[in-house]
C-alpha positions in Angstrom: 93.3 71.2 103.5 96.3 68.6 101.6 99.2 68.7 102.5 101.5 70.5 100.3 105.1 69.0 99.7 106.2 69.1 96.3 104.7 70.2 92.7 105.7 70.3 89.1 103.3 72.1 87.0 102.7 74.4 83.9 103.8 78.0 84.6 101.0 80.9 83.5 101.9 84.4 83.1 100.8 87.8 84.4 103.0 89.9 83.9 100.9 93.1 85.4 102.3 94.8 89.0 99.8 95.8 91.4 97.8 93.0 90.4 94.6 93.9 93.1 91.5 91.3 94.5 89.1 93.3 92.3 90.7 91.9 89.4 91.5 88.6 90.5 87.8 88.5 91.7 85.7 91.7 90.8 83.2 92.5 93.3 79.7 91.0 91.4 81.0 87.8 92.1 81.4 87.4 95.6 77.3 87.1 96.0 78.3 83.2 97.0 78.2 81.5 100.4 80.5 78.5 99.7 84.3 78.6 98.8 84.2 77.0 95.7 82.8 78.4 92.1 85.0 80.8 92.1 87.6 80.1 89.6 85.2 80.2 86.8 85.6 84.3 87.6 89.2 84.5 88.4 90.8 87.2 86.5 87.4 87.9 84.9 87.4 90.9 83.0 90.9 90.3 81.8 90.0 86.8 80.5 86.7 87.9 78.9 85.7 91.0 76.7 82.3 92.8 77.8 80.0 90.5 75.1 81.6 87.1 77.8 83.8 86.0 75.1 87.3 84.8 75.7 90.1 87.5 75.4 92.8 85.5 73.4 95.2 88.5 73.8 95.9 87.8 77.5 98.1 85.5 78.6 96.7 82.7 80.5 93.8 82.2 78.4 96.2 80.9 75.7 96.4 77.3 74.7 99.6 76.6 76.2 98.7 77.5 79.8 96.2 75.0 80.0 95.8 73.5 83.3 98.9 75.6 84.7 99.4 75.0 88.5 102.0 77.9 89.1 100.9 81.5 88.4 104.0 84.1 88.4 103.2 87.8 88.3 105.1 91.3 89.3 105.5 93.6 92.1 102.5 94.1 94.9 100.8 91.5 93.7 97.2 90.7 95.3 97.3 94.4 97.2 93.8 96.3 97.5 90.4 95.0 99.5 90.9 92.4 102.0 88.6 89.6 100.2 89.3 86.1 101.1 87.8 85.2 97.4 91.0 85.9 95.8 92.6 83.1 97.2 89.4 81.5 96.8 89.4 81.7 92.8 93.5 81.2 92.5 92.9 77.8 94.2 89.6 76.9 92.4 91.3 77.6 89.0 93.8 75.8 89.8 96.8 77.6 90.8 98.3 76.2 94.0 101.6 78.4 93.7 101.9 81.9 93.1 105.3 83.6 92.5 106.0 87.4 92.5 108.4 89.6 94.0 106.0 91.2 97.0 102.3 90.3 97.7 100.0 92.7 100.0 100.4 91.5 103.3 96.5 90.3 103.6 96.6 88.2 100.4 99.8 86.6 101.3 98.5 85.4 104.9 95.7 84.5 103.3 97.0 82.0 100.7 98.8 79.9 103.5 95.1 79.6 105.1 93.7 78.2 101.8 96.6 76.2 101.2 98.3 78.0 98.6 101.8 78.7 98.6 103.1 82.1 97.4 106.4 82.3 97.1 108.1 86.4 96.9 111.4 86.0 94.6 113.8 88.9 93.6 112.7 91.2 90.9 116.0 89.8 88.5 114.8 86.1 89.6 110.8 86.7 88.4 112.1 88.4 85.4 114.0 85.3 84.4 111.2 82.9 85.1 109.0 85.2 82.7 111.5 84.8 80.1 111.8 80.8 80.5 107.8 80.8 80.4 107.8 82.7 77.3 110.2 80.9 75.5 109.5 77.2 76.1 105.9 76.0 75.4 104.5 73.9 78.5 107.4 75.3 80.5 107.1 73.6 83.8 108.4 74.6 87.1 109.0 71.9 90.4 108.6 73.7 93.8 110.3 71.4 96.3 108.5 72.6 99.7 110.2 70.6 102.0 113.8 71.6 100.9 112.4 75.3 99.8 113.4 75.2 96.1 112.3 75.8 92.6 114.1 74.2 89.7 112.6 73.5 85.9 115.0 70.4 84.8 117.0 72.6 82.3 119.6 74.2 85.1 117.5 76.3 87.1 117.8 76.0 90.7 116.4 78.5 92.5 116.0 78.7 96.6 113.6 80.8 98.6 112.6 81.9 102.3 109.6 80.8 104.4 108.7 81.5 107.6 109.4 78.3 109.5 105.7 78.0 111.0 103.9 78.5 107.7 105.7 75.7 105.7 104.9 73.6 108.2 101.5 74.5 107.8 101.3 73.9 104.2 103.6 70.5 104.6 100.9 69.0 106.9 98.0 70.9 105.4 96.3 72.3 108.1 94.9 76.0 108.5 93.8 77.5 111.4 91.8 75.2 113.2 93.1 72.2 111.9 96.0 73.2 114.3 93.5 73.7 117.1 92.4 70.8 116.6 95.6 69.2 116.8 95.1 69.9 121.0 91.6 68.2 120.4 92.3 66.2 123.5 93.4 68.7 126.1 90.4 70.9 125.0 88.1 68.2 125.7 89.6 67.2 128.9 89.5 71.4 129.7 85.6 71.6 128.9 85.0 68.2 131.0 86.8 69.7 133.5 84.7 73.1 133.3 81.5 71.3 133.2 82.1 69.7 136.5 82.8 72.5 138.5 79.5 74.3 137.1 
């Protein structure tokens, strides 16, 4: 996984609460083995009408999102099924932050093990960002991991709360067992050890 330490990218809307993993990755799609593929489905039946042609009318499929890194939605975002893939498709899309005021508790987990960083902001705080994306074409966000702030070079200064553990995760990119294998040594030396007394 990279390391994750500091961004600036184009900000894409959803502004839809109770956003679930069937719509950030409907169900048809998650026949593949591998991780990656997915953003090519991400959001699918919002971005595409039932003949496959591109919905204009909803946000992120407009001109001006293109190549956005920093997705910001509403309340309960990413609640519903427990499916991996919706971090999956975020990251392959693109997306490496996502911004809402509360996630489902599985998604949320989930994003730190894929290496995205979602960050939960007050309801008033969102709402502002919506506004600043709406009303500045390629509006751009910087998320400043290491010192746990957001800021978009016209005033705003935002800070927000991490658990300690995960943003070191994210800062030196590892998931699960890239921090077991951090110990790759003593392991070894354990399993030497174990093979010698059998």
């Amino acid at each position: 996984m990279e390391s994750f330490k500091t961004l600036t990218g184009i900000v894409a809307p959803v502004d839809r609460v109770n956003v679930d993993t069937d719509a950030i990755i409907p169900k048809q799609f998650l026949k593949r083995i591998e991780r990656s593929g997915f953003g090519q489905f991400l959001f699918y039946e919002w971005r595409f009408d039932e003949a496959g042609n591109v919905n204009p009318e909803f946000e992120p499929n407009k001109p001006r999102y293109e190549g956005a890194s920093v997705l910001i939605s509403r309340a309960n975002f990413g609640c519903g099924s427990s499916r991996e893939h919706a971090p999956w498709a975020i990251l392959d899309y693109g997306f490496k932050v996502v911004i809402a005021p509360s996630f489902a508790d599985i998604f949320y987990n989930n994003c730190f093990k894929n290496g995205i960083l979602p960050i939960q902001l007050s309801e008033e705080q969102v709402e502002e960002l919506f506004q600043r994306t709406a009303a500045n074409q390629g509006y751009q966000l910087t998320i400043d991991l290491e010192n746990k702030t957001i800021s978009d070079g016209q005033g705003l200064q935002i800070s927000f709360e991490l658990d300690e553990h995960r943003r070191q995760f994210l800062l030196l990119g590892l998931d699960d067992i890239g921090l077991t294998l951090q110990h790759e040594d003593k392991i070894a030396a354990y399993e030497a050890k174990r093979a010698a007394r059998a």
